[in-house]
C-alpha positions in Angstrom: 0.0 0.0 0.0 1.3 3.4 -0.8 2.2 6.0 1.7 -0.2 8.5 2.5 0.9 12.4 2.3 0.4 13.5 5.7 -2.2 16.4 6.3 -0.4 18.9 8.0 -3.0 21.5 8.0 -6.5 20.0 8.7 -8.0 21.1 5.4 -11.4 19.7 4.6 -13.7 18.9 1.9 -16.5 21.4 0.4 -19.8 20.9 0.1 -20.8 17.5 -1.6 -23.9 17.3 -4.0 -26.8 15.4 -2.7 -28.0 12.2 -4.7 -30.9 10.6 -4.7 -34.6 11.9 -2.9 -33.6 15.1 -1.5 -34.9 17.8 1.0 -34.9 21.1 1.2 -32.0 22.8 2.6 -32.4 22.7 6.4 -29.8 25.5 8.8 -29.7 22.7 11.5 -27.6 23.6 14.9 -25.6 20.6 14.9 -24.6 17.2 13.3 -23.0 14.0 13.7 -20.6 14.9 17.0 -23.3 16.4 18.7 -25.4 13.1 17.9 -22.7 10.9 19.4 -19.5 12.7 20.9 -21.0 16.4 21.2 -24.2 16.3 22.8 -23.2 17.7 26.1 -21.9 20.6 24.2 -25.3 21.1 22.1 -26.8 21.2 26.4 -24.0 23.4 26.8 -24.9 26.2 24.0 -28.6 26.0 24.6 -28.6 28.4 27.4 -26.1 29.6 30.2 -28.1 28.8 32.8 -28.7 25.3 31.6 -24.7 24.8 31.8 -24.3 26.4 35.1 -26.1 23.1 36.5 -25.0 20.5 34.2 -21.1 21.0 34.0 -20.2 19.8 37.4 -22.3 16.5 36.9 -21.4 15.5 33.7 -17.6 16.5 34.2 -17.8 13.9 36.7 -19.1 11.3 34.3 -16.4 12.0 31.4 -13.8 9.0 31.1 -10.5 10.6 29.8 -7.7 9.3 27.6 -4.5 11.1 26.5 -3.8 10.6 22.6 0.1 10.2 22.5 2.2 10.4 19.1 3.7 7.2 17.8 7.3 6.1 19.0 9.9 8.5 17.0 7.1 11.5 16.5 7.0 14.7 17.6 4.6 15.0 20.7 0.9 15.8 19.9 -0.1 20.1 20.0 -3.8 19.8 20.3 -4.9 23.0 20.0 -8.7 23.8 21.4 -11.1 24.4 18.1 -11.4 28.4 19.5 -8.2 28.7 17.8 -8.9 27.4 14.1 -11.5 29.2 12.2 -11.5 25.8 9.8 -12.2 22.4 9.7 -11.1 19.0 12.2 -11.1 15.6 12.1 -12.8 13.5 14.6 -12.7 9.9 15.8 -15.5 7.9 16.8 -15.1 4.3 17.9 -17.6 1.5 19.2 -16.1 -1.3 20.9 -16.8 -4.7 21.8 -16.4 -6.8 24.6 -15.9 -3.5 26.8 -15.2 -4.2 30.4 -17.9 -1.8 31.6 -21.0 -3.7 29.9 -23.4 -5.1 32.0 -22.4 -8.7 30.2 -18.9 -8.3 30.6 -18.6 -11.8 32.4 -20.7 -13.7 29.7 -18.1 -12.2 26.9 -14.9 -13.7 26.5 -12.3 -12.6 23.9 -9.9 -8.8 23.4 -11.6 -5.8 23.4 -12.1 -4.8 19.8 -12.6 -1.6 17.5 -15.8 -2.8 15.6 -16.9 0.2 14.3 -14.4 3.0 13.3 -16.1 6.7 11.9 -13.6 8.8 10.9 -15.7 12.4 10.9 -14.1 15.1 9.0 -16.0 18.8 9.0 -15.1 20.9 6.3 -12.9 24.8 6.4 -15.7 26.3 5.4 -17.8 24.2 8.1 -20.4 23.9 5.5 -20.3 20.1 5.0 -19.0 17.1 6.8 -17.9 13.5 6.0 -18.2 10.6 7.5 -15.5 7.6 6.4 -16.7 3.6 7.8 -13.6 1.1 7.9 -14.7 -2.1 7.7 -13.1 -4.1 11.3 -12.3 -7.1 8.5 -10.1 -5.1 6.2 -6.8 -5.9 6.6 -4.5 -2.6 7.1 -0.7 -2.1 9.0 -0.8 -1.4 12.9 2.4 0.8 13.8 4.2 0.6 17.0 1.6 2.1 19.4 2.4 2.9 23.2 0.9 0.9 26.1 -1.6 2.4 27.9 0.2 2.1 31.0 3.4 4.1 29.7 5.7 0.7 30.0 7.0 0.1 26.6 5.0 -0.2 22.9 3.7 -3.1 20.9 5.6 -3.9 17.7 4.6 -2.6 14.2 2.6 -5.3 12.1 2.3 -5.3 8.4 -1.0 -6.9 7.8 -4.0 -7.0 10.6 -7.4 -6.7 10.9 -8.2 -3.2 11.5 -10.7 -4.2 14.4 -7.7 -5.6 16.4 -5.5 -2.1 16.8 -7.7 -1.1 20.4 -6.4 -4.5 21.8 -2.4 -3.3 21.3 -3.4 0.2 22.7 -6.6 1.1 23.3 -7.8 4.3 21.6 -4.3 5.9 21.1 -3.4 2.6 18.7 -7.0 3.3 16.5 -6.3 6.6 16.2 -2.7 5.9 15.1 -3.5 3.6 13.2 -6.3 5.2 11.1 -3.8 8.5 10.7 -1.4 6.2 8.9 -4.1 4.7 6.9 -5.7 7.6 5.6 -3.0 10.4 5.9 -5.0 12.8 8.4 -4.0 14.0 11.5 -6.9 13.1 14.0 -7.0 15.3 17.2 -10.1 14.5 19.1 -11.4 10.7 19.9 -14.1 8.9 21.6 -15.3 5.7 22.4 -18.9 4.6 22.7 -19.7 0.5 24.1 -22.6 -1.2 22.7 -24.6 -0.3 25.9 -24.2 3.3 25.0 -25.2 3.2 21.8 -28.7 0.8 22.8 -29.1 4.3 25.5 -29.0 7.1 23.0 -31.8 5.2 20.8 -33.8 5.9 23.3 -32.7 9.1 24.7 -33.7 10.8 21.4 -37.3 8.7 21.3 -36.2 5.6 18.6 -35.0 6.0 15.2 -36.9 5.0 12.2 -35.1 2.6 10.0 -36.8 1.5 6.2 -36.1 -2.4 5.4 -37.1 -4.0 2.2 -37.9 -7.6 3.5 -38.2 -9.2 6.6 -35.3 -9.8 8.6 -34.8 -12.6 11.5 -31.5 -12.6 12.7 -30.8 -15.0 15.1 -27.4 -14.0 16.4 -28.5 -10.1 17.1 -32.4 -10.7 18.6 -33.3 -9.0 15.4 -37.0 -9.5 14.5 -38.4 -7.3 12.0 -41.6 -9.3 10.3 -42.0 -7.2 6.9 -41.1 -4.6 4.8 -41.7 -1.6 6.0 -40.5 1.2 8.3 -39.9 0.9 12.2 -39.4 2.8 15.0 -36.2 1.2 17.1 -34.9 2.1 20.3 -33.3 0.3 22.8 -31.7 -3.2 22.3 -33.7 -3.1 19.0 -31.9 -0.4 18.2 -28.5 -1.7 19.1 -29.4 -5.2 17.5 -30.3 -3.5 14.0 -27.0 -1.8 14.3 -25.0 -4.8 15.2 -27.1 -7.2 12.6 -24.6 -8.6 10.1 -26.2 -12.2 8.6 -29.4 -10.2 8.6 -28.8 -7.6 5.8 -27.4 -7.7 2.7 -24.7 -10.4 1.9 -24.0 -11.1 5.3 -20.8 -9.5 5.2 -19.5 -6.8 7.4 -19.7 -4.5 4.3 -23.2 -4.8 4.3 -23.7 -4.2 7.7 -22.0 -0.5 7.3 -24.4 0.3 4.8 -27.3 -0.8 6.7 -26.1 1.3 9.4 -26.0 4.3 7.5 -29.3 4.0 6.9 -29.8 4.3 10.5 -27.7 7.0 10.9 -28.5 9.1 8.1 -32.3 8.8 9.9 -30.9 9.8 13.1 -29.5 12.9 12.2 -32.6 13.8 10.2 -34.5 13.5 13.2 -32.3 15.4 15.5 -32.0 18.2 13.0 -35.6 18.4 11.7 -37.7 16.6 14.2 -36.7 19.4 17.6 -34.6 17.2 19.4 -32.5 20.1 19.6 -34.9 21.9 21.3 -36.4 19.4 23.9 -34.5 19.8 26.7 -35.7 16.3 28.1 -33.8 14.7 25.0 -30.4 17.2 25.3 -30.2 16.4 28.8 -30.5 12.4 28.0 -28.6 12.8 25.1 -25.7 14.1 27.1 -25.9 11.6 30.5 -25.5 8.9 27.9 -22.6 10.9 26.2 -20.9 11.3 28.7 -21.6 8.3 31.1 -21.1 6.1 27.9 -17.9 7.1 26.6 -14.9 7.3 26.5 -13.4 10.8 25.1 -9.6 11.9 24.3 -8.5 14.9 26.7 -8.7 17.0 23.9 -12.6 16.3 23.1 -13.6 16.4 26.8 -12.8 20.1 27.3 -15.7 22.0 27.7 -14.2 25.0 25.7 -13.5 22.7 22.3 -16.6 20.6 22.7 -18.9 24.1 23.1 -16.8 25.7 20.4 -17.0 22.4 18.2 -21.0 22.4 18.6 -21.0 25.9 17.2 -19.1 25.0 14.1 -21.5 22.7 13.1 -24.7 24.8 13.8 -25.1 25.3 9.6 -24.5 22.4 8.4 -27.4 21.1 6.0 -28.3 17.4 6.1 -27.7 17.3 2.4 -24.2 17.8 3.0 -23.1 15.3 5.4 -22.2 12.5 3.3 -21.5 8.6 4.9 -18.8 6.7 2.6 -17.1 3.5 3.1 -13.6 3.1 3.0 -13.1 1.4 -0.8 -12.7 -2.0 -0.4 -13.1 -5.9 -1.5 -13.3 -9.6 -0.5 -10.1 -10.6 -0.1 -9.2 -14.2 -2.6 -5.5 -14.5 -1.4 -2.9 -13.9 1.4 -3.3 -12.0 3.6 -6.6 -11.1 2.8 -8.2 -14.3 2.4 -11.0 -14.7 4.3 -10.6 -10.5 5.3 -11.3 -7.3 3.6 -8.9 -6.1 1.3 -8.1 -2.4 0.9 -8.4 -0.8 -2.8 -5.4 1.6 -2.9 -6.3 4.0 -5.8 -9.9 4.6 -5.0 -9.0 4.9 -1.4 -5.8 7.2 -2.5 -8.6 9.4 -4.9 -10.9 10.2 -1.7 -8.8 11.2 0.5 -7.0 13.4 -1.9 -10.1 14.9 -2.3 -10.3 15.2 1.6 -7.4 17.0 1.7 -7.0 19.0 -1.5 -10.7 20.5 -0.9 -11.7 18.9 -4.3 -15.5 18.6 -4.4 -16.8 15.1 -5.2 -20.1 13.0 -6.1 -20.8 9.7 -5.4 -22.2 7.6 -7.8 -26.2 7.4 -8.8 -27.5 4.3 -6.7 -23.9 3.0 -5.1 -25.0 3.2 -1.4 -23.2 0.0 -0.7 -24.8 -4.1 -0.5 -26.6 -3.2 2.7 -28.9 -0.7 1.7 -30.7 0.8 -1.4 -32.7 3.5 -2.6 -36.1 4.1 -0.7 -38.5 4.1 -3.5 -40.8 5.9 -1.0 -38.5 8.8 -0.6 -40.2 12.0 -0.2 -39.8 14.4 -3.0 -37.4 17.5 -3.1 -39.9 20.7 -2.5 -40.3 23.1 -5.4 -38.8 26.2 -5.1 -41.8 28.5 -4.4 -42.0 31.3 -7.2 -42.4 35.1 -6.3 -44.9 36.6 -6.1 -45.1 39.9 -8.6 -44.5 42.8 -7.0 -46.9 45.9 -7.6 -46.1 48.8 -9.4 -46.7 52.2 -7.8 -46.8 55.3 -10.3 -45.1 58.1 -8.7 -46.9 60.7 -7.1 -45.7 63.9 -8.3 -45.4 62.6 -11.8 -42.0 61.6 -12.1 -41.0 58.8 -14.1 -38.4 56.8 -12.0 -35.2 55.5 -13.3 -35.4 52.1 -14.2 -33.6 49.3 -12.3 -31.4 47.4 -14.0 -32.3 43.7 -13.8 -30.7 41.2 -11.4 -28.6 38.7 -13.4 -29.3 35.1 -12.2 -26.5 33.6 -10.6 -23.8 31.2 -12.6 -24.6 27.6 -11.6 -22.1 25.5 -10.4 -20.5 23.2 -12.9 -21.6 19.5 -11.2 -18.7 17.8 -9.2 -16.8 14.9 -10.8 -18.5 11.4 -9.4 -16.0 9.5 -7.4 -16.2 5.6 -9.0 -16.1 2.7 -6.4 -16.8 4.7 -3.4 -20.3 3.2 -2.1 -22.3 5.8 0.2 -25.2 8.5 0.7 -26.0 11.6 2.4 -28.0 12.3 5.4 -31.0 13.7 3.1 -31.1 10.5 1.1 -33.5 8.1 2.6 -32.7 5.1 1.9 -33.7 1.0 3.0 -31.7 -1.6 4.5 -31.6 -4.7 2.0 -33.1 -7.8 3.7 -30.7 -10.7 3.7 
């Protein structure tokens, strides 16, 4: 695998055109971090004297890590997002087997990166994207320092991505996805299954569309038909965790199913006033910060207020969920794995970091989901009304005004081939297995 230019300077991607059924443009106050990693910060910007008795209580509930540079680097300079007026790259992580689950004693086995999000927020703080790796493909681990500050594991050329939290917990993912991808990631979190199953509910369940019935043995998931449901809960977590139940089975499918569910969720949070309940801010943020696990840099109050306010204006349409270009692996050492493809991967996140706008391709949103043929249509642009005209009153013709010339359209981005995804305004079903 070629060797990723290292982004030095944290530039982002513009805006991304929307596919598929589309909304109108929605100013929403927030987006994916304050979904998962930011909602203390969207209780936190809702009103001063809402903060005044929350900080205290949920500074007590945070569980911090300290992101540390690999061995022969440069220590880390996180600098609080007050100080940039651009974009920033964020980590978010779900784990297995974590110690803290009410199951813990029925799970055997390493604690495990199952779900890795990178979340990268634009210059212009206009658009975001959100990059899946699947835990199967198969990607070098560099040497990454113990937790306990005693020595460091030894680089490996070829492992399963979902294996680098067991060699060093968070520091190791986040290591490991900055060498993958080339982009320096500042701010991290963890989330446990548990979590996840809490903030379902805290936000009143998430509709999911599914094109078939799905009985999933392995997750609890029972679904009995086609249609759309309402999940919270364990339902929630086990439609999210469901991998034999959607689409080929594979891990691959099972990202694109969850976008389905996450592109939902942040509709609802954005359009459906869970911003402005503060029943659902204050759950939202007991679970955030009870449920996970957050880098030093992403629990300050300061970046995490700051960060929420960034992302105030960011339309639906332009958050965009991609998966990392990959597949089945037919030989060593991807047999049986994931297997990364190097110049599609090398093309998006050039894009990332050149600010190159992209499109993803009509229909490719990945083996786990597909178009929702129900989608609701984009709204006309109302047309204005005529305005009247007044003749003067002493007689006077006026000067004429010269006409407004409409505005230049923007030349449509070039599609990015064999990146499967959608945005957060497509609405889209979950492909029955």
């Amino acid at each position: 695998m070629s060797e990723p230019i290292r982004d030095r300077t944290t530039r982002s991607l513009p805006t991304a055109p929307v596919r598929h059924g589309r909304l109108r443009r929605s100013r929403a106050w927030s987006t994916i971090l304050a979904i998962v990693g930011g909602a203390m910060a969207v209780v936190l910007v809702s009103g001063a004297s809402v903060a005044a008795i929350t900080v205290a209580q949920f500074n007590a509930n945070i569980d911090v890590v300290d992101l540390v540079a690999a061995e022969g680097e440069e220590p880390r300079v996180i600098p609080t997002i007050g100080e940039w007026e651009g974009g920033f790259n964020v980590l978010l992580v779900g784990i297995d087997n974590d110690g803290k689950q009410g199951d813990a004693r029925a799970r055997d086995g390493a604690v495990l990166n199952d779900v890795n999000i990178l979340v990268h927020v634009a210059e212009d703080q206009q658009s975001a994207v959100a990059v899946s790796f699947p835990r199967d493909m198969v990607v070098p681990i560099p040497s990454c320092p113990d937790p306990d500050g005693e020595g460091a594991s030894f680089a490996m050329s070829a492992q399963p991505i979902n294996v680098a939290y067991s060699y060093g917990e968070l520091n190791c993912v986040v290591l490991t996805v900055e060498a993958l991808t080339g982009l320096d990631i500042p701010y991290a979190g963890t989330i446990s299954f548990n979590g996840v199953a809490r903030m379902s509910t805290a936000v009143g369940g998430v509709e999911v569309c599914v094109d078939g019935p799905i009985n999933d043995r392995y997750t609890g998931l029972k679904l009995p038909e086609a249609g759309n449901y309402t999940l919270e809960g364990r339902e929630a977590l086990a439609f999210l965790r469901t991998r034999y139940g959607v689409g080929d089975g594979s891990d691959l499918g099972r990202i694109s199913s969850q976008q389905v569910y996450l592109s939902s969720l942040i509709r609802k949070v954005q359009n459906e006033g869970v911003l402005t309940d503060f029943t659902k801010l204050y759950g939202l943020a007991q679970v955030a910060t009870s449920s996970m696990q957050l880098s030093r840099s992403l629990a300050s109050l300061d970046t995490m207020v700051s960060m929420a306010q960034a992302l105030r204006n960011i339309p639906t349409e332009n958050i965009v969920f991609v998966q990392y270009p990959t597949r089945y692996g037919t030989a060593e050492p991807y047999l049986g794995k994931v297997q990364p493809l190097v110049t599609q991967a090398n093309a998006l996140f050039e894009r990332i970091r050149n600010d190159e706008r992209f499109a993803l391709e009509e229909g490719n949103t990945g083996v786990g989901s597909t178009v929702n043929p129900n989608a609701p249509s984009a709204e006309p642009t109302p047309t204005p009304e005529p305005e009247e005209t007044i003749p003067p009153k002493n007689g006077k013709v006026e000067p004429e005004v010269e006409p407004t010339l409409p505005p230049i359209e923007a030349k449509p981005a070039p599609i990015l081939e064999g990146v499967p995804g959608q945005t957060a305004a497509d609405y889209t079903c979950s492909v029955a297995n």
